[in-house]
C-alpha positions as CSV (number, residue, x, y, z in Angstrom):
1,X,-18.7,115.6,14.3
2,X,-17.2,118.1,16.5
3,X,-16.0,121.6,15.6
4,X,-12.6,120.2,17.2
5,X,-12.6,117.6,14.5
6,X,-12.9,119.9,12.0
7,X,-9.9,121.7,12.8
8,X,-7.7,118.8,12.8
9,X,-8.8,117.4,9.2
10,X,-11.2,116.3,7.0
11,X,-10.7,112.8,5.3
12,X,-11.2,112.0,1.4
13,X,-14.1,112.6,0.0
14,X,-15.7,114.0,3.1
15,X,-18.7,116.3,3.5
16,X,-18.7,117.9,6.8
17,X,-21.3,120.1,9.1
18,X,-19.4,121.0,12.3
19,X,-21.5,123.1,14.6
20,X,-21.3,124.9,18.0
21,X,-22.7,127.1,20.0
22,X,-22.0,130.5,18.0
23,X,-20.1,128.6,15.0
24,X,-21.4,126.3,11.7
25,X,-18.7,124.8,9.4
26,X,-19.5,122.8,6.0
27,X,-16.4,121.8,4.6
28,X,-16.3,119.6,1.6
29,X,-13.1,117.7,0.2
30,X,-12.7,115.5,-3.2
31,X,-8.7,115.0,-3.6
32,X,-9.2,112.7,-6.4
33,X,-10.8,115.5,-8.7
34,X,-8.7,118.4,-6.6
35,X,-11.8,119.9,-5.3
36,X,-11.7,121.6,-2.2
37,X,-14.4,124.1,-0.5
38,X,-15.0,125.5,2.9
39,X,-17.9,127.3,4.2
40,X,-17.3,129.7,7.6
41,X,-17.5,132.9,8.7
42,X,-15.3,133.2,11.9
43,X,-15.1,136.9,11.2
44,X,-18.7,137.2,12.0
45,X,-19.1,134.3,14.9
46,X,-15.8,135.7,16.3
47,X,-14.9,131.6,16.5
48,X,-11.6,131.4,18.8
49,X,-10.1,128.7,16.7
50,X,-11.2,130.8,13.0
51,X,-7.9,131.1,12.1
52,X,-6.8,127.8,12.6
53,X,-9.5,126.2,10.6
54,X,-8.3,128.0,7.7
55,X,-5.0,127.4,8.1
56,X,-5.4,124.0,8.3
57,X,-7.9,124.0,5.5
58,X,-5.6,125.5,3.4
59,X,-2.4,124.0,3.8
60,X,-3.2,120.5,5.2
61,X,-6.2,119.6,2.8
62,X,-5.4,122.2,0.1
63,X,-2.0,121.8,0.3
64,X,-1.3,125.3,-0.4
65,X,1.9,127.3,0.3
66,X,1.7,130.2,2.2
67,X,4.5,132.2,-0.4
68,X,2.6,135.3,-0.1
69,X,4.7,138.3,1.9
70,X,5.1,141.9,1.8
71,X,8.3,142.1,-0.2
72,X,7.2,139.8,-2.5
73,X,4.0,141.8,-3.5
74,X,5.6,144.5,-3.4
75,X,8.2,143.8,-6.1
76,X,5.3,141.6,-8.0
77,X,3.1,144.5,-8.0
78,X,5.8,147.1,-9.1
79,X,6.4,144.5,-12.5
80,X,2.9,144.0,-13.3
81,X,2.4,147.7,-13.2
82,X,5.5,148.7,-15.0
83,X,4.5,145.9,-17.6
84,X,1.0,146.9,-17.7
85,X,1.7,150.6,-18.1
86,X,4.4,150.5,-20.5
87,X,5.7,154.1,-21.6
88,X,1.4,155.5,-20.8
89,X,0.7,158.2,-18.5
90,X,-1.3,157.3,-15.1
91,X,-3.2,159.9,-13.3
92,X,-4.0,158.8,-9.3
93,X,-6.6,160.0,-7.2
94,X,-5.5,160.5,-4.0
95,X,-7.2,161.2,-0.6
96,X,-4.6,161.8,1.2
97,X,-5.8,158.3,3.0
98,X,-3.3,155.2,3.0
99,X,-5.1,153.6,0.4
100,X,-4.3,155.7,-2.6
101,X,-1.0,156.5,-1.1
102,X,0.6,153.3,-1.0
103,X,-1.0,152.8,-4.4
104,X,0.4,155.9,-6.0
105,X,4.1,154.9,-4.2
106,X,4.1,151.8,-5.9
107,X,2.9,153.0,-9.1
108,X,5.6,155.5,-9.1
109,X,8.0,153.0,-8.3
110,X,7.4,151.2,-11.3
111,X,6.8,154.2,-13.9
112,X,8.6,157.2,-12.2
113,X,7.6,161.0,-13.5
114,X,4.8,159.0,-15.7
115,X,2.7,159.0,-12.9
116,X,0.7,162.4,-12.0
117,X,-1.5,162.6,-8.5
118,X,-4.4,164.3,-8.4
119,X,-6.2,166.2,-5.3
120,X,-9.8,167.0,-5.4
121,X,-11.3,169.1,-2.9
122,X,-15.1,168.0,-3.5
123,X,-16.6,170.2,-0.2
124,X,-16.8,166.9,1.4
125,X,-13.9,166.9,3.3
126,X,-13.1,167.7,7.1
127,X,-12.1,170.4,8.9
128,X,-9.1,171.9,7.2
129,X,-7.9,168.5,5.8
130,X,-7.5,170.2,2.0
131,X,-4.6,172.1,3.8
132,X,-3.5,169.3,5.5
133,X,-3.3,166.6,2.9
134,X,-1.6,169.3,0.6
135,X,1.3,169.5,3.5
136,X,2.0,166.2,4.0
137,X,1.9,165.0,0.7
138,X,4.9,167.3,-0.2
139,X,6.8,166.7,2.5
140,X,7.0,163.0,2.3
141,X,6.4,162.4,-1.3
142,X,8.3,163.3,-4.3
143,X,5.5,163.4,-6.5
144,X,3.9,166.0,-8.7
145,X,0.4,166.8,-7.1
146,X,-1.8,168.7,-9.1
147,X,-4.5,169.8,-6.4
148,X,-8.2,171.2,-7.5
149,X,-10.9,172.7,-6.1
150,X,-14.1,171.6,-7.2
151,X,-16.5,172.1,-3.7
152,X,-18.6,174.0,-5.4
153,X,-19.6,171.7,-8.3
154,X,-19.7,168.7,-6.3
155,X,-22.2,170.4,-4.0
156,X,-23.9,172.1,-7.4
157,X,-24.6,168.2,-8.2
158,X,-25.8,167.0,-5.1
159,X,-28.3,169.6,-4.3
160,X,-31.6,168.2,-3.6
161,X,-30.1,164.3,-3.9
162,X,-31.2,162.4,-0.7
163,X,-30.6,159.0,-1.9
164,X,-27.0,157.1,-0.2
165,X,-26.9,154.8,-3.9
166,X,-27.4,158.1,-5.9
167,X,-25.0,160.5,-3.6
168,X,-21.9,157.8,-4.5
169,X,-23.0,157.7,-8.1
170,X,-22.9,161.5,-8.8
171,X,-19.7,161.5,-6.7
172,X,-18.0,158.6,-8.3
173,X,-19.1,160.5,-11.9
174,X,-17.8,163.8,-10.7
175,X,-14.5,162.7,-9.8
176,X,-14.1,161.0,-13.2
177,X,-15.3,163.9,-14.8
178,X,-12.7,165.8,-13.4
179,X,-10.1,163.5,-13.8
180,X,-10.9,163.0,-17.2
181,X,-10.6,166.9,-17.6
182,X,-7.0,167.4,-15.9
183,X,-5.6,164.1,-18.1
184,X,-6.4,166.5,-21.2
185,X,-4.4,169.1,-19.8
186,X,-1.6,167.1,-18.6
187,X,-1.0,164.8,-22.7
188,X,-1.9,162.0,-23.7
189,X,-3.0,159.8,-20.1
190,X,-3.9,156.1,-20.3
191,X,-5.0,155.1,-16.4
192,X,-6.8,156.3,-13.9
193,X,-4.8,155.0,-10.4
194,X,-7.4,153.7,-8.0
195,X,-6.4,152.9,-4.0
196,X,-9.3,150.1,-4.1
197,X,-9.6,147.4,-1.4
198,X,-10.9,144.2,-1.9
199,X,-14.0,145.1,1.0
200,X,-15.0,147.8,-1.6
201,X,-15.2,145.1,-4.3
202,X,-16.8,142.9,-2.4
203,X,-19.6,145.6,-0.9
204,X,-20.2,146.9,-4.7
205,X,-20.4,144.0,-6.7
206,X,-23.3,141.6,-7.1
207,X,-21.6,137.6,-7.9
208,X,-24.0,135.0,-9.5
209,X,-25.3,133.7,-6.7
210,X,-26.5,134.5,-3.4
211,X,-24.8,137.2,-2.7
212,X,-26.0,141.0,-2.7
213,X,-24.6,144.4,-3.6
214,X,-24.7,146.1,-0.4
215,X,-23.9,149.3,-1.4
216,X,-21.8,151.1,-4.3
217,X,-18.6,152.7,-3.3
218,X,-17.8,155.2,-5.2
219,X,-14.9,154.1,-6.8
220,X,-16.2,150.8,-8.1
221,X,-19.7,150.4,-8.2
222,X,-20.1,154.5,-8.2
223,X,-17.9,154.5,-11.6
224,X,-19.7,155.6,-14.6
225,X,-20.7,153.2,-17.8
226,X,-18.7,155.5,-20.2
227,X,-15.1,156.1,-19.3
228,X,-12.4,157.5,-21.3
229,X,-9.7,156.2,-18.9
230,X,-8.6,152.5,-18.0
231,X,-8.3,151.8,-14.1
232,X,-5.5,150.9,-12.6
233,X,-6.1,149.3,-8.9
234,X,-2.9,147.4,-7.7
235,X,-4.6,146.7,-4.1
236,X,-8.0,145.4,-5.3
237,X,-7.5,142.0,-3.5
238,X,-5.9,143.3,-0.6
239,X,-7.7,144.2,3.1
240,X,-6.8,147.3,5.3
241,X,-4.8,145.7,7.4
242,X,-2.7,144.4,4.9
243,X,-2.0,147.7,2.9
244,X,-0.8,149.4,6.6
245,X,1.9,146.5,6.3
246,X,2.8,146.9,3.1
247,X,2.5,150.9,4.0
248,X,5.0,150.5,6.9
249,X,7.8,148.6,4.7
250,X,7.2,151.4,1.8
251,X,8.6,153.9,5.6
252,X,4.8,156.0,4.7
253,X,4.6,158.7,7.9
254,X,3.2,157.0,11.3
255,X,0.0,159.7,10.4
256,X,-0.8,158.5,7.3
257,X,-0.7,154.5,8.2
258,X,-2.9,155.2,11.1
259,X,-5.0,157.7,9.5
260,X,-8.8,156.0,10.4
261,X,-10.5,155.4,6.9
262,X,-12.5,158.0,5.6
263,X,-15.1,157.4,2.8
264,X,-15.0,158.4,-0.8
265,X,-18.0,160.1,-0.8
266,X,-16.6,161.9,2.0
267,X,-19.3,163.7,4.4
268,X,-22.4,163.5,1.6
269,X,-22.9,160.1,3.0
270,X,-22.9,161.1,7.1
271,X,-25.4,163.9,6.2
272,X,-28.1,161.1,5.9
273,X,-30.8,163.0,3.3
274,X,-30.4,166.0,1.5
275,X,-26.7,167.6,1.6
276,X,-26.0,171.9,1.8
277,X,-23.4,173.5,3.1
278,X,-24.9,174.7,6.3
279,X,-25.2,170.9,7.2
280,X,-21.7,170.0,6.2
281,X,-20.3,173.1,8.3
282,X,-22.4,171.8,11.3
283,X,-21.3,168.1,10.7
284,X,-17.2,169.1,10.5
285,X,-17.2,171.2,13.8
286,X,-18.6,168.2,15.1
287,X,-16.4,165.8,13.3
288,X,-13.1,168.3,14.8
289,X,-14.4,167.7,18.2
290,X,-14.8,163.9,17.8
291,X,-11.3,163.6,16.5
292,X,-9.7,165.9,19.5
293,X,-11.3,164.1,22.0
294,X,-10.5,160.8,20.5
295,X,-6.5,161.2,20.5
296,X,-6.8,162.7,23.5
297,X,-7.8,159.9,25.6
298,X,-5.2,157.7,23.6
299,X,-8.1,156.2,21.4
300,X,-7.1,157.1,18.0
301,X,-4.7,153.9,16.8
302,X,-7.3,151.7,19.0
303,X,-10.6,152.2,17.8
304,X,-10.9,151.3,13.7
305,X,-13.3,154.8,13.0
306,X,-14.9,157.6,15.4
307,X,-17.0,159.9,14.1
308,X,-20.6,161.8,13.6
309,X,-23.3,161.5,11.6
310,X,-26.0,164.4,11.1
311,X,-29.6,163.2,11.2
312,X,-32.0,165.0,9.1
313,X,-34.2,165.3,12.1
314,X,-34.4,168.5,14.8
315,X,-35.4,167.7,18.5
316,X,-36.5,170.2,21.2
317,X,-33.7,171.3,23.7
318,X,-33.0,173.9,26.4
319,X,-29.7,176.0,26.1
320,X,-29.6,178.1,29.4
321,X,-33.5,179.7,29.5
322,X,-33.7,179.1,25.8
323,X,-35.5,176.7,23.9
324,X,-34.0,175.1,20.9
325,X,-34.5,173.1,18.1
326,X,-31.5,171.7,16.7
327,X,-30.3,168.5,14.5
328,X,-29.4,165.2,16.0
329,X,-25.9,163.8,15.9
330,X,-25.0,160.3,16.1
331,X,-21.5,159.3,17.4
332,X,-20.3,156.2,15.9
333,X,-17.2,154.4,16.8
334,X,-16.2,151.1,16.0
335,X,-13.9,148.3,16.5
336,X,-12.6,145.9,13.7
337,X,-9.4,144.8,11.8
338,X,-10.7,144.7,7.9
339,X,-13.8,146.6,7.6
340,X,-15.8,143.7,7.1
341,X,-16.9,143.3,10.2
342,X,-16.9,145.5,13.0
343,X,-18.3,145.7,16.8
344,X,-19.0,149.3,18.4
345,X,-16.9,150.3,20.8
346,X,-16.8,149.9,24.6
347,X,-16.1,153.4,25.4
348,X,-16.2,154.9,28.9
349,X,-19.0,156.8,30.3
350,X,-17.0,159.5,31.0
351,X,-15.4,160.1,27.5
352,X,-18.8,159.8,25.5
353,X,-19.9,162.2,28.2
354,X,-17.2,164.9,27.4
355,X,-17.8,164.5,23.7
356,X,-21.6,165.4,24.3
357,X,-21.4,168.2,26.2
358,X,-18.4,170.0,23.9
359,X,-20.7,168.9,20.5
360,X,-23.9,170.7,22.4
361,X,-21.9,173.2,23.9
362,X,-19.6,174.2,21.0
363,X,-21.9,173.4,17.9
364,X,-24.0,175.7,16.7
365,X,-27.6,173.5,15.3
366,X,-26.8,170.2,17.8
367,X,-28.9,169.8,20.7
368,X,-28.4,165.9,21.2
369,X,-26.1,163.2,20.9
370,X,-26.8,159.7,20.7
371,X,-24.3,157.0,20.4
372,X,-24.7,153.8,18.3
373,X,-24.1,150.2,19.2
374,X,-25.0,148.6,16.4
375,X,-22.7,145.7,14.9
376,X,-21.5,144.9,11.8
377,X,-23.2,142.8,10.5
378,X,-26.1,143.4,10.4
379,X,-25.2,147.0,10.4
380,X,-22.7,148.4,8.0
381,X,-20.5,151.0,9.7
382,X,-21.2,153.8,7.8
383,X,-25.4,155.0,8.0
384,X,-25.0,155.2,4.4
């Protein structure tokens, strides 16, 4: 059977291996009993046709209806919330990233002043983004943010930690910790509001079967055992490209739906080994370099991520008559449209050049830069 038959339909009862070149499809249909499976990855083949075999999949031989829409899960979310919640305080952690945005929009859409956003300024951060996430959250949002800085403990916790699974679990406890802390001061707070994705669940989480954890983020699999707070994660099912929809019909700035996703963990996780403040320092001049060169050449809104990760090895160099020996940076920059898969990015020779030379030029404790072309999978985008 040909991959083109596939895509047409699938009679009763039919068990079907469809194979090309770059593509395998097992599709299995049993209308009698209403059972109905597929098994295809066109996300990782990159199969021209992908789309269309799940669309017809799904509403040809599944019969499904494709009611889903922004408005509708928007209003649908705002009632489950509001029912959910009931007269409870919420607490939000927010980033200043889309995600917990558009979650904490619609949360306060559904229980008003009950909801109270939360900052946290772990010493992970980049270059002046504690000011900047501060500024634009009170100019766009009417919502009390209550902003804390914590660097210090953070790092205090970290110290000596090299492990990536470790790094998110002491970040993921810290932030609870804190939040747990601040819900004391502010009465008597139910939820904790999460901006979770459904990539984050699916990276975290271990299913019966043949499926592995990948890694923990730290806002699901990173989440302590003992909690005193409930969590509250409207967009768990949802992908990043449907959260800038829904972010653009909610009228969230231009900046903050094209803001390039940043991990919870923050920079602990691109310092690969142990994490100190020297490193982090060296790591966000870097990182402010990146980003200028990036939206200078246009490059921002086109590329899904661009940025650096410190390696916790030194090479030799020469700076003028001077010999050095300084850290490697890795510039990574990727395509993709969910974060599930990704492709690194065809970038000129000319721009990775100019990012080079201002990183070695400009960063005190970089001598190199190498740039990654790994693909995800069987790379994950971030080292860590």
């Amino acid at each position: 059977m040909s991959h083109q038959d596939l895509i047409e339909d699938l009679p009763l009862n039919f068990i079907a291996i469809a194979s090309s070149e770059n593509t395998k499809v097992a599709a299995m249909v049993n209308r009698e009993k209403k059972i109905y499976g597929i098994q295809f990855h066109p996300e990782v083949t990159h199969t021209p046709l992908g789309k269309k075999v799940f669309e017809n999949f799904l509403y040809k031989i599944c019969q499904c209806k494709p009611g889903w829409n922004l408005k509708s899960f928007i209003e649908q979310s705002v009632k489950e919330i509001k029912e959910k919640v009931g007269k409870d305080i919420v607490v939000a952690g927010v980033s200043g990233g889309i995600d917990s945005l558009v979650a904490a929009v619609l949360t306060h859409k559904a229980i008003g002043h009950q909801l109270y956003c939360i900052f946290i300024n772990n010493g992970l951060l980049r270059k002046g983004e504690a000011e900047e996430v501060q500024k634009r959250f009170k100019e766009n949002f009417k919502i009390d943010l209550i902003y804390v800085d914590a660097s210090e403990r953070f790092l205090k916790r970290l110290k000596g930690v090299s492990d990536p699974e470790k790094k998110r679990m002491v970040v993921g406890e810290e932030f609870i910790r804190i939040f747990e802390e601040k819900a004391k001061d502010i009465g008597k707070v139910e939820y904790l509001l999460q901006g979770t994705l459904y990539p984050d669940v699916i990276e975290s989480i271990s299913l019966e079967g043949p499926s592995s954890k990948i890694k923990s983020h730290h806002n699901v699999g990173g989440l302590p055992e003992e909690m005193k707070l409930k969590v509250l994660e409207p967009l768990k099912y949802l992908f990043k490209d449907e959260v800038r929809k829904i972010a653009k019909k909610l009228k969230l700035p231009e900046e903050v739906i094209w803001r390039q996703p940043f991990p919870g963990p923050g920079l602990s996780i691109r310092v690969i080994g142990v994490v100190d403040k020297e490193k982090l320092d060296i790591l966000r001049e870097a990182d402010e370099i990146i980003m200028q060169e990036i939206k200078k050449n246009n490059l921002y809104k086109k590329v899904w991520q661009s940025f650096g990760i410190l390696l916790p090895i030194k090479t030799v160099g020469v700076m003028g008559d001077i010999r050095t020996y300084d850290f490697v940076l890795v510039l990574r920059i990727v395509n993709s449209s969910d974060g599930m898969t990704a492709d690194w990015a065809k970038i000129s020779d000319k721009i990775l050049g100019e990012i080079s030379n201002r990183i070695i030029n400009e960063v005190k404790g970089i001598n190199r830069v190498v740039y990654d072309i790994s693909s995800k999978p069987p790379a994950t985008i971030e080292w860590e």
